[in-house]
DOMI-148016 format. One record per residue (C-alpha): residue in one letter; residue number from 0; x, y, z. Coordinates in Angstrom, 1 decimal, decimal comma. Each point is the difference from the previous one (the first is absolute). Last residue first. Layout:
N
   code   pos        X        Y        Z
      a   NUM        X        Y        Z
...
% end
This chain:
69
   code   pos        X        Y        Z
      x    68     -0,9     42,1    -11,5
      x    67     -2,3     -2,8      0,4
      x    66      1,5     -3,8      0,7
      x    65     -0,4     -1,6     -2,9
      x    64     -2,2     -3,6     -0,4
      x    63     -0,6     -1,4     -3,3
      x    62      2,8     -2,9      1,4
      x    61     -1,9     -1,1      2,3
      x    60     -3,5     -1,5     -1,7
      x    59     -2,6      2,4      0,7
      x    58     -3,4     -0,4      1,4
      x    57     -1,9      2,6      1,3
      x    56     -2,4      0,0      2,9
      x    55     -3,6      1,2      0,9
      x    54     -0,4     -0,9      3,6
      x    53     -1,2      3,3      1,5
      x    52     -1,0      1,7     -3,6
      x    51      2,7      1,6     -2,1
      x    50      1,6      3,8     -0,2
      x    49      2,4     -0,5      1,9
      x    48      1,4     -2,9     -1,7
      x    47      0,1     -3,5      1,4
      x    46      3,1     -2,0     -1,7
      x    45      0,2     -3,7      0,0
      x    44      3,4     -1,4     -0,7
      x    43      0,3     -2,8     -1,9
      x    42      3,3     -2,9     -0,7
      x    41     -0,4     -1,0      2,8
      x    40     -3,4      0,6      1,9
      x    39      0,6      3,5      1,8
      x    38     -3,1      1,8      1,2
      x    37     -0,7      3,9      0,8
      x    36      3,2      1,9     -1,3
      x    35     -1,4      3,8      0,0
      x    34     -1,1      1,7     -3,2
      x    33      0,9      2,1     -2,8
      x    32     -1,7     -1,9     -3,1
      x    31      0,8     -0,1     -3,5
      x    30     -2,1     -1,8     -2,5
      x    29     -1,5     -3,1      0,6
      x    28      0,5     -1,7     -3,5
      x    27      3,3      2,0     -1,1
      x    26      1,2     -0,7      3,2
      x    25      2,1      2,2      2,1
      x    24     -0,2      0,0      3,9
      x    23      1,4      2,7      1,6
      x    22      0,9     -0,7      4,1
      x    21     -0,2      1,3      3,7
      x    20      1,0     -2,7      2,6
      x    19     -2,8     -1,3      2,4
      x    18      0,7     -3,4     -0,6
      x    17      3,4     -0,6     -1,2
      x    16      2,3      0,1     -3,3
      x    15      3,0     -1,6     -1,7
      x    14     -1,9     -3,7     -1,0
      x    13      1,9     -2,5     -0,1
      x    12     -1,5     -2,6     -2,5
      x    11     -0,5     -3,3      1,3
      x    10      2,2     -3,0     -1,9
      x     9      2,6      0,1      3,2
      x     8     -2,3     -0,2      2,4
      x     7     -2,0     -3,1     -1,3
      x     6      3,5     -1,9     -0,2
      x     5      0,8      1,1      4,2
      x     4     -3,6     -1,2      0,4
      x     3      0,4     -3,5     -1,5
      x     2      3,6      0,0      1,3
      x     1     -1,6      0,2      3,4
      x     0     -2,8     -2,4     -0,6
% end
C-alpha cells in the first residue's frame, strides 16, 4: 500500500496555489474570472468570483491560472 500511494503521488499534478489565494482564470470557454481559490481537485481549481451566487464555482485546469498584476 505504501508504494501504491508513493506511485499515485507522483502521477498527481502539483498544483502551485491555495484556498483563499487571489487568482485569473483564462479559458476561452469560461472567460476570465478574478476570484478567490475555493476547491482544488488535481488538476482543477475552482474559482468563486465576486460577482457569483453563494456556491457558484469556476472550474479551471491549473495552468490557466495567473496571479493578477
Amino acid at each position: 500500500s505504501f508504494l501504491r500511494e508513493t506511485v499515485s503521488r507522483a502521477k498527481t499534478a502539483r498544483i502551485p496555489f491555495r484556498v483563499g489565494q487571489v487568482l485569473i482564470g483564462d479559458d476561452p470557454f469560461n472567460g476570465r474570472h478574478v476570484g478567490t481559490v475555493a476547491v482544488i481537485d488535481a488538476p482543477y481549481v475552482g474559482l468563486r468570483t465576486a460577482g457569483s451566487a453563494a456556491g457558484d464555482v469556476t472550474f479551471y485546469d491549473y495552468r490557466q491560472l495567473r496571479y493578477p498584476d
